[in-house]
Structures are given as structure tokens and as C-alpha cells.
KEROBA-654946 format. One record per atom (N, C-alpha, C): residue in three letters; y, z, x. Coordinates in steps of 0.05 Angstrom, whole numbers, plus 5000, padded with zeros to 4 digits. Layout:
REM residues N
ALAYZX...
END
This chain:
REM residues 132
UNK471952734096UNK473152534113UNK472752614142UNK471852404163UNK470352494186UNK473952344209UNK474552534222UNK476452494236UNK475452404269UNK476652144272UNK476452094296UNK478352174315UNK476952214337UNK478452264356UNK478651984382UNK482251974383UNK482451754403UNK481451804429UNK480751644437UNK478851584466UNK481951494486UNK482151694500UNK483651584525UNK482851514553UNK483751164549UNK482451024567UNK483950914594UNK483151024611UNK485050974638UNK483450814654UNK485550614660UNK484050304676UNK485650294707UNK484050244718UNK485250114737UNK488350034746UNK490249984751UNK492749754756UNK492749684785UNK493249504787UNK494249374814UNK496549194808UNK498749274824UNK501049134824UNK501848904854UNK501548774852UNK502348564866UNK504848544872UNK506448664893UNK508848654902UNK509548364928UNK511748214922UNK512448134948UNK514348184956UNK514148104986UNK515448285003UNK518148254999UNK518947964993UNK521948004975UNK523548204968UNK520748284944UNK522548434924UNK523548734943UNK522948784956UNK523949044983UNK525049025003UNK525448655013UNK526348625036UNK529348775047UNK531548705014UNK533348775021UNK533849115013UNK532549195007UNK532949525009UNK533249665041UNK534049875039UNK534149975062UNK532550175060UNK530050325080UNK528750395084UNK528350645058UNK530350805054UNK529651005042UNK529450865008UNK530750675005UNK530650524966UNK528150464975UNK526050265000UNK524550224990UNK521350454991UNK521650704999UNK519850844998UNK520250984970UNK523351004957UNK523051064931UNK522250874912UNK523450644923UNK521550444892UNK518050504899UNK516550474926UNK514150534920UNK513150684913UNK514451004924UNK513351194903UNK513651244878UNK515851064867UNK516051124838UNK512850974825UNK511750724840UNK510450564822UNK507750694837UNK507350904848UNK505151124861UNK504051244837UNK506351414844UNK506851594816UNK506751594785UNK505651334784UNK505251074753UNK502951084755UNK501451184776UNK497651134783UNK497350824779UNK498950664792UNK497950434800UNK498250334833UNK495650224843UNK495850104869UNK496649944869UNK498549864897UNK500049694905UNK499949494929UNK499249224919UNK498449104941UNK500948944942UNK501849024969UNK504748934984UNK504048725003UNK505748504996UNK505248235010UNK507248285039UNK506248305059UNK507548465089UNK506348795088UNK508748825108UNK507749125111UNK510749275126UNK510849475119UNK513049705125UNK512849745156UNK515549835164UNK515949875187UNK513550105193UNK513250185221UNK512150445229UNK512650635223UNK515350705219UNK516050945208UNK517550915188UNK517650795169UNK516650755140UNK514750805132UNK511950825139UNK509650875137UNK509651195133UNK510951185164UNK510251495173UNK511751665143UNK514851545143UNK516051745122UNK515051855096UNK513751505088UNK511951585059UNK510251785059UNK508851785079UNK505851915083UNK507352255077UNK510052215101UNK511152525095UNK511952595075UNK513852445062UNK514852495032UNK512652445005UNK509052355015UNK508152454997UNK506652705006UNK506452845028UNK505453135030UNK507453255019UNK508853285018UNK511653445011UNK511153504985UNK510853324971UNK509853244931UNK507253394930UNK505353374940UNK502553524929UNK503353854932UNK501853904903UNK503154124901UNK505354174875UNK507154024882UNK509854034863UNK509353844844UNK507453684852UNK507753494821UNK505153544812UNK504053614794UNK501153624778UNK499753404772UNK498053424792UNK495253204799UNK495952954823UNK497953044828UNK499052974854UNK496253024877UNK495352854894UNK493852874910UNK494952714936UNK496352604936UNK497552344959UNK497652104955UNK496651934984UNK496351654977UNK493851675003UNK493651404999UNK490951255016UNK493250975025UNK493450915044UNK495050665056UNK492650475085UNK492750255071UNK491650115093UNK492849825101UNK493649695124UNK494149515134UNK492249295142UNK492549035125UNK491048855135UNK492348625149UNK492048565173UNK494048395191UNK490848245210UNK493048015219UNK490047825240UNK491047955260UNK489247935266UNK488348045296UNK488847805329UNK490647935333UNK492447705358UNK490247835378UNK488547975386UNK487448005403UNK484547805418UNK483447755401UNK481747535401UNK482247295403UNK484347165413UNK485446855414UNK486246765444UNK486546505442UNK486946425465UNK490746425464UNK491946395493UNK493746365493UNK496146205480UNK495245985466UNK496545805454UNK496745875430UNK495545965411UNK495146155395UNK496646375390UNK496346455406UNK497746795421UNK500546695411UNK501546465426UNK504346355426UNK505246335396UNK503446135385UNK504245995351UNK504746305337UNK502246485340UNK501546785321UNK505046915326UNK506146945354UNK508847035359UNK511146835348UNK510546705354UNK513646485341UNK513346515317UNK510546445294UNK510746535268UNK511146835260UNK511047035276UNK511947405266UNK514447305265UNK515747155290UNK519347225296UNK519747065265UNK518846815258UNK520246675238UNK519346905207UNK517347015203UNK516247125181UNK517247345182UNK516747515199UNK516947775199UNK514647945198UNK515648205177UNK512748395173UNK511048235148UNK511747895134UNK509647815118UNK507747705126UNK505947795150UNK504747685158UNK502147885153UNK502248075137UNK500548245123UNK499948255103UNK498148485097UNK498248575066UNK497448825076UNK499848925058UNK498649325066UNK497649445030UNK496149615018UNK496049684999UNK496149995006UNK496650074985UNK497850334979UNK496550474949UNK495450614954UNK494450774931UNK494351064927UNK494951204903UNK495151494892UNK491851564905UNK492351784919UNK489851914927UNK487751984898UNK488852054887UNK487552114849UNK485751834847UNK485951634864UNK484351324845UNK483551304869UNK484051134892UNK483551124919UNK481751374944UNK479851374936UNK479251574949UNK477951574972UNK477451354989UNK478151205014UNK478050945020UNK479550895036UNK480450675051UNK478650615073UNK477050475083UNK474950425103UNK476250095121UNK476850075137UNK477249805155UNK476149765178UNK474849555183UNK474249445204UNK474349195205UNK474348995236UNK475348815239UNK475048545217UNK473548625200UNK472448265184UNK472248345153UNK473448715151UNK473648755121UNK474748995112UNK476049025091UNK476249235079UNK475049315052UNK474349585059UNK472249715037UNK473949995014UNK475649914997UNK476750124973UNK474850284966UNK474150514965UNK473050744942UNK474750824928UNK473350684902UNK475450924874UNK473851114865UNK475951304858UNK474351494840UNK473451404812
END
């Protein structure tokens, strides 16, 4: 009798978060719900984007983790927002009155386990993922 051996097959995930579902957390619930779904080795494409230093904290509280967690490598985080710089004034105006009424959903930031993501490339007209 010829024994097979199971094939363990690891795919991709991308989770589609909106910004909803974090709005009402307060800064520190929502850097733990993202790193919990980090830490799942799935990327996360967040409809908006985290304060500045929200950003900053994750980034800190995932150096903190490499190391202590096994196969822990970080994350890769990139921000995709329009670009208010290129417009005319009138524009300029609508782009501000719609941040005050929206907020930070006027993005998409994604977030990925350094282990899958292994860079993030942006420039003005695209973004370029490398996975491992």
C-alpha cells in the first residue's frame, strides 16, 4: 500500500475591510484587530486609511514581534489616496469639503505580513505588490 502524503497548500488571502468596521474602535482595538488578521497571513485591503500615528504604532508594535513570534517578519503598508496636488482650485475646494464630510475614506491603505508581501512599490499613477 503506497501512502500519500498531503500536499500543504497555501494561497494567497485578501481581506477586504471597511472602514466601518474600525471606525468606532479606538486607536489601540484597532491596531489589535489588524494585527490579529496580519498574523492569519492574510492581506488587508482597508477601505480609508489610519491616522499617522496609527501607522507609525503598528509599524512599532510589529518590530517589537519579529523575533518573538516564529516566522514573523513584519508588514509592508502602503497608502493609496488622490493626489490634491495637481488640481485646480475649485477642485482643491470640492477634494476638502469631501475629506471634512468622509474622513480618512477617501483611501485605500493595504497592509501585508512581510512573509507574503515582499514589496510595496508606488508612484503617482500605480501601485506595484511583490509576493513571495
Amino acid at each position: 500500500m503506497v501512502k500519500k502524503r498531503a500536499k500543504s497548500i497555501r494561497g494567497l488571502t485578501l481581506q477586504f475591510m471597511p472602514y466601518t468596521e474600525i471606525a468606532k474602535l479606538d486607536s489601540t482595538e484597532r491596531i489589535k484587530k489588524l494585527l490579529r488578521i496580519i498574523l492569519d497571513n492574510k492581506v488587508i485591503i482597508l477601505q480609508g486609511r489610519l491616522k499617522t500615528e496609527e501607522e507609525t504604532r503598528l509599524i512599532e508594535d510589529t518590530m517589537i514581534m519579529i523575533g518573538n513570534i516564529k516566522g514573523f517578519k513584519g508588514v509592508e503598508l502602503a497608502v493609496i489616496a488622490q493626489d490634491s496636488e495637481n488640481i485646480n482650485l475649485f477642485q482643491r475646494f470640492k477634494f476638502g469639503l469631501a475629506k471634512v464630510l468622509v474622513g480618512q475614506q477617501d483611501a485605500i491603505t493595504i497592509i501585508g505580513p512581510a512573509s507574503i508581501v515582499k514589496e510595496m512599490r508606488k508612484d503617482p499613477k500605480k501601485l506595484e505588490i511583490m509576493m513571495r
